[in-house]
C-alpha positions in Angstrom: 18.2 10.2 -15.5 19.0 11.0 -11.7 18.0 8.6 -9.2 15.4 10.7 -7.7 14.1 11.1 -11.0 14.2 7.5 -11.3 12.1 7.0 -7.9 9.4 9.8 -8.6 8.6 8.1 -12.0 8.5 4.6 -10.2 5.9 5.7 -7.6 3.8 7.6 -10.1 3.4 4.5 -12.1 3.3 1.7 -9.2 1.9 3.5 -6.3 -1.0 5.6 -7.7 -2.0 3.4 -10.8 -1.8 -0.1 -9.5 -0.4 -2.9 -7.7 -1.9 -5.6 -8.8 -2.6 -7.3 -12.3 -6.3 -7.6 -12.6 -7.4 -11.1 -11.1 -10.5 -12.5 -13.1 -11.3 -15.1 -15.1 -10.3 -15.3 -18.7 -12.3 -16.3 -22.0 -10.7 -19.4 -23.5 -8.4 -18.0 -25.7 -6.5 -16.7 -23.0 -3.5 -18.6 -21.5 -3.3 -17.0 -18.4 -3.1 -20.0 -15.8 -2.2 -18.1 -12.7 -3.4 -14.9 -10.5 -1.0 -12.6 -10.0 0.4 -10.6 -6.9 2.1 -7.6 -7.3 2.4 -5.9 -10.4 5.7 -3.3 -10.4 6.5 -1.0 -13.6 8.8 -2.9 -15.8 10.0 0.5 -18.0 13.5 0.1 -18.3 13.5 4.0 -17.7 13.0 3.2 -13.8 14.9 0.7 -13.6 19.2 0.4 -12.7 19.7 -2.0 -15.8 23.2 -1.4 -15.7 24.0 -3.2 -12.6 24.6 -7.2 -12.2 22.5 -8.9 -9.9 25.4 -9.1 -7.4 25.7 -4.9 -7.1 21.6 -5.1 -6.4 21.4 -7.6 -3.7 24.0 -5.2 -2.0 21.9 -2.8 -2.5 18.8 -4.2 -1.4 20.3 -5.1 1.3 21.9 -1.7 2.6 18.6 0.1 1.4 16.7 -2.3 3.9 19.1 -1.9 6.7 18.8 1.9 6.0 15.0 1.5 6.1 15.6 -0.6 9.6 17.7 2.0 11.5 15.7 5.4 10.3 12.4 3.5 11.7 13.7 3.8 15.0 13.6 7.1 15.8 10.7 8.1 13.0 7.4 9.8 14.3 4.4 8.5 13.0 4.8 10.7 10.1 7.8 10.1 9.2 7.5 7.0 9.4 4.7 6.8 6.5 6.8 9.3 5.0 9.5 6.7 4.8 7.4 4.0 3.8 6.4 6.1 0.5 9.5 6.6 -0.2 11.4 3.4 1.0 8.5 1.6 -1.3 9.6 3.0 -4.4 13.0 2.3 -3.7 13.2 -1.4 -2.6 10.5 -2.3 -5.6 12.7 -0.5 -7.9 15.7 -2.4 -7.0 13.4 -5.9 -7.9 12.8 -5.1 -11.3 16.3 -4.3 -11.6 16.8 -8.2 -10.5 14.6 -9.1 -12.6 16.0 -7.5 -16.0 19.7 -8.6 -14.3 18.2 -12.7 -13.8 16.5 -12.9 -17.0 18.5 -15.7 -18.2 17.8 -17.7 -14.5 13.8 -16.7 -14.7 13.5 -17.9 -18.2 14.7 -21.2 -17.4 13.5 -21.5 -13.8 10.5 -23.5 -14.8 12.3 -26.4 -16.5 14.1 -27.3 -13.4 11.2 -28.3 -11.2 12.4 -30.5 -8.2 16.1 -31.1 -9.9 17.6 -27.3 -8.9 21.4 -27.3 -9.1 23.3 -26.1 -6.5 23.5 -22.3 -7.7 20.1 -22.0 -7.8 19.5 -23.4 -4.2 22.2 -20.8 -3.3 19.8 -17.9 -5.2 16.9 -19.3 -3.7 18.4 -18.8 -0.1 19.9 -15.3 -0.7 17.1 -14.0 -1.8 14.8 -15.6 0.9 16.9 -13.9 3.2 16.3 -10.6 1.3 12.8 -11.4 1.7 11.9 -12.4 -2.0 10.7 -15.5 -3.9 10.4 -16.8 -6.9 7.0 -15.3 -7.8 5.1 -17.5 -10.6 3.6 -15.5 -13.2 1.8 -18.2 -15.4 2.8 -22.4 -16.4 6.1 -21.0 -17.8 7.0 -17.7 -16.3 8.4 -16.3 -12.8 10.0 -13.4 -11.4 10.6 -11.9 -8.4 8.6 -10.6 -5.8 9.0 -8.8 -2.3 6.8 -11.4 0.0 3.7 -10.2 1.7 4.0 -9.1 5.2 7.4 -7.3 4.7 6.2 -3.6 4.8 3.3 -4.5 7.1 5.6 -6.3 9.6 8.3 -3.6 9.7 5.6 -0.7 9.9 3.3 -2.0 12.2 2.8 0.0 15.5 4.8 3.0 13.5 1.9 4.5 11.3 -1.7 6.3 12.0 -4.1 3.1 12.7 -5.8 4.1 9.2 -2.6 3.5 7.3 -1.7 0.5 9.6 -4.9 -0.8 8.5 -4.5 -0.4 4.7 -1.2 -2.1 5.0 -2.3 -5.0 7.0 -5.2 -5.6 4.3 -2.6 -5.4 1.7 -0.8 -8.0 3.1 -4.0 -10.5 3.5 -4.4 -9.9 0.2 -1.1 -11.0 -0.6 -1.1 -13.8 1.6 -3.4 -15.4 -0.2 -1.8 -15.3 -3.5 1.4 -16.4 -2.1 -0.1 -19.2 0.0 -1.8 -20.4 -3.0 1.4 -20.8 -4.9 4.4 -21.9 -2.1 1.7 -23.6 0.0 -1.5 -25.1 -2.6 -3.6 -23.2 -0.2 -6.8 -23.0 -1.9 -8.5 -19.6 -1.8 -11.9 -20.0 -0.3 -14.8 -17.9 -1.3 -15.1 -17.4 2.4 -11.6 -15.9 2.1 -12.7 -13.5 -1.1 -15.6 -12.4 1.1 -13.9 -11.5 4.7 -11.4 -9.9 2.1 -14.0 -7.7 0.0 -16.0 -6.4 3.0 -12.8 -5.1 4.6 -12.2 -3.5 2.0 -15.6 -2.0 1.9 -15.3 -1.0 5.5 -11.8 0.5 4.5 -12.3 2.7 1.7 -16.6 4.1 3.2 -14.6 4.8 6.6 -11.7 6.3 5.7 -12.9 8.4 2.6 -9.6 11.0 2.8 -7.0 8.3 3.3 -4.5 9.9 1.1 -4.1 6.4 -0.7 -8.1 6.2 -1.1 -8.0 5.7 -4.5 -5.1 2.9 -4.0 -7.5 1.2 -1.5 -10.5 1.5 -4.1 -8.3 -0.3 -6.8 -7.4 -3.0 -4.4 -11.2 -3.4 -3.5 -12.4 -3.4 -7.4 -9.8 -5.9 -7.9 -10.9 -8.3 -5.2 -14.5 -7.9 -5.9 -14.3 -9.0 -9.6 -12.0 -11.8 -8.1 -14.4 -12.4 -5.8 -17.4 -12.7 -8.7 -15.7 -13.8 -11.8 -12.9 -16.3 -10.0 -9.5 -16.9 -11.2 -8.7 -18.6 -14.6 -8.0 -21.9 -12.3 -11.0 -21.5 -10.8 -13.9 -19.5 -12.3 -17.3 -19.0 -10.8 -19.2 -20.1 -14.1 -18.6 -22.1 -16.9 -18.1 -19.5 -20.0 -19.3 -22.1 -22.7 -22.7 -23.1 -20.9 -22.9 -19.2 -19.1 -24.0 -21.2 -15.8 -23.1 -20.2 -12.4 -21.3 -23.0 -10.6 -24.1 -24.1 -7.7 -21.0 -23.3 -5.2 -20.8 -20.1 -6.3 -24.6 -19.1 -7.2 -25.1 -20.6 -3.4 -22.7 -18.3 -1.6 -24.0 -15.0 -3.8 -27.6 -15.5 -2.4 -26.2 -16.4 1.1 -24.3 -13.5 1.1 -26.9 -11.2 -0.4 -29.4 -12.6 2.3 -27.2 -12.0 5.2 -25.8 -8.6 4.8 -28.6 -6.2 2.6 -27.3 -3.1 3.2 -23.0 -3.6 1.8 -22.3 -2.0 -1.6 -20.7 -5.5 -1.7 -24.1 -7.1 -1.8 -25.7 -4.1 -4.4 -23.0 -5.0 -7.0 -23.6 -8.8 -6.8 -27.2 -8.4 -6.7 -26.8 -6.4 -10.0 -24.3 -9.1 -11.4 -26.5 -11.8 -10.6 -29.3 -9.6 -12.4 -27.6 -9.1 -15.3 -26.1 -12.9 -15.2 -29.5 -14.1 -15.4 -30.7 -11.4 -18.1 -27.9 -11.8 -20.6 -27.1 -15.5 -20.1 -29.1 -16.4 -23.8 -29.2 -13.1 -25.6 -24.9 -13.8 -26.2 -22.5 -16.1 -27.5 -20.8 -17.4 -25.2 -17.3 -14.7 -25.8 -19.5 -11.9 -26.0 -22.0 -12.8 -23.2 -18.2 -12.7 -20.8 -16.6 -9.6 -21.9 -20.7 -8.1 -21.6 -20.6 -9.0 -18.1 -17.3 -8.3 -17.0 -17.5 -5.1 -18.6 -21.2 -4.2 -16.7 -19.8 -5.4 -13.6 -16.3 -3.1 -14.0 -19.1 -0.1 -14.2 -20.7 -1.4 -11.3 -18.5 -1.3 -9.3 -17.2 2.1 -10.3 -20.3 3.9 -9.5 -20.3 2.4 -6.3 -17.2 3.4 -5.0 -17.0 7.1 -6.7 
């Protein structure tokens, strides 16, 4: 397979599909322990699996630098043009790494404060690359590009629609990042600035050509933002009660601003919540609700 062909398939399956594992909480025979960040293909079709992890970083490195110098000179066009493109590229090259590091992710876990000297030395090179250690769940990692890189090396060069989407993809990320390098708790004042910029995104800039990108990344956050993450879950599956932190900040929020689509799929959540909470068991009455709430949310944002 030719390296454009390589790239094409790549951006089919991580650009227009999705970026992101879905973040929600799980029933409890899930093990699941973390959300995740970024989710890149892993078909070994697009991937260069016959390089070492030594020819990648290389490469990495020279496609970045390449990225660097065209950016420039590029037009606003060409710029977003370049980021397309340059997207594919540097997120192919990562799960690359991560089929080349297998052996290093795999045990990565285990070595918790005690790292030897070779993995301090990975751990530096591929800060400087501008990747980390991603955590996955209790037991798994691999790597990830950190949040901010495409944002910080596009802003000013893009229409202020795409500037925008890429800035909001980056808060996004920041979060999820900060909660693992940092224990940064994320607040459900956080999932709400987070969900109605979204809104505000995707009913503003209806022919964004990444619209339906921008709609994913606002379904994703607003079942985070209702269901919670398998750390921290907005109800108690066995019981089906709303946490009082959580039931709080729903009616707060449907009080204070009546007229988001934000506020119609909570108040229909809540609704339903409320409805449902004795006619289930307690399996059922989840994967009821978190099925009624994906639809929700899709007819909303059609």
């Amino acid at each position: 397979m030719t390296k454009n062909y390589i790239y094409i398939g790549l951006f089919i399956s991580s650009v227009f599909i999705s970026c992101r594992k879905e973040n929600s909480v799980l029933p409890n025979n899930e093990t699941n322990d973390t959300i995740t960040e970024i989710q890149y293909t892993n078909d070994p079709d697009y991937v260069l699996s016959n390089k070492n992890a030594q020819e990648l970083i290389v490469h990495l490195e020279n496609e970045q630098n390449d990225l660097k110098r065209k950016l420039k000179k590029a037009s606003q066009k060409k710029a977003e043009a370049l980021y397309i493109d340059y997207y594919k590229r540097l997120t192919t090259i990562v799960d690359s790494l991560n089929l080349a590091e297998i052996n290093t992710l795999n045990t990565y876990h285990e070595m918790g404060a005690s790292k030897h000297d070779t993995i301090l030395r990975k751990e530096n090179t591929y800060n400087k690359l501008g990747l980390y250690f991603r955590k996955v769940d209790s037991t798994t990692y691999d790597f990830r590009i950190k949040p901010g890189f495409f944002y910080n090396l596009f802003h000013n060069k893009t229409s202020k629609e795409f500037e925008e989407y890429l800035r909001l993809r980056y808060v996004e990320h920041k979060l999820l990042y900060d909660l693992q390098t940092k224990n940064e708790k994320i607040t459900l004042e956080n999932h709400r600035n987070l969900i109605i910029s979204w809104e505000k995104f995707i009913t503003t800039h209806k022919n964004f050509k990444f619209i339906d990108y921008a709609k994913k990344s606002y379904s994703d956050n607003m079942m985070l933002y209702l269901f919670g993450t398998p750390a921290k879950p907005t109800f108690e599956i066995s019981s089906k009660k709303l946490y009082v932190e959580n039931e709080q900040e729903y009616i707060s929020f449907v009080k204070k601003n009546p007229k988001l689509i934000s506020v119609e799929i909570t108040k229909a959540f809540l609704k339903h919540f409320y409805v449902n909470d004795k006619n289930f068991t307690s399996e059922k009455f989840y994967i009821d609700l978190k099925e009624f709430t994906k639809k929700e949310i899709s007819e909303h944002i059609k």
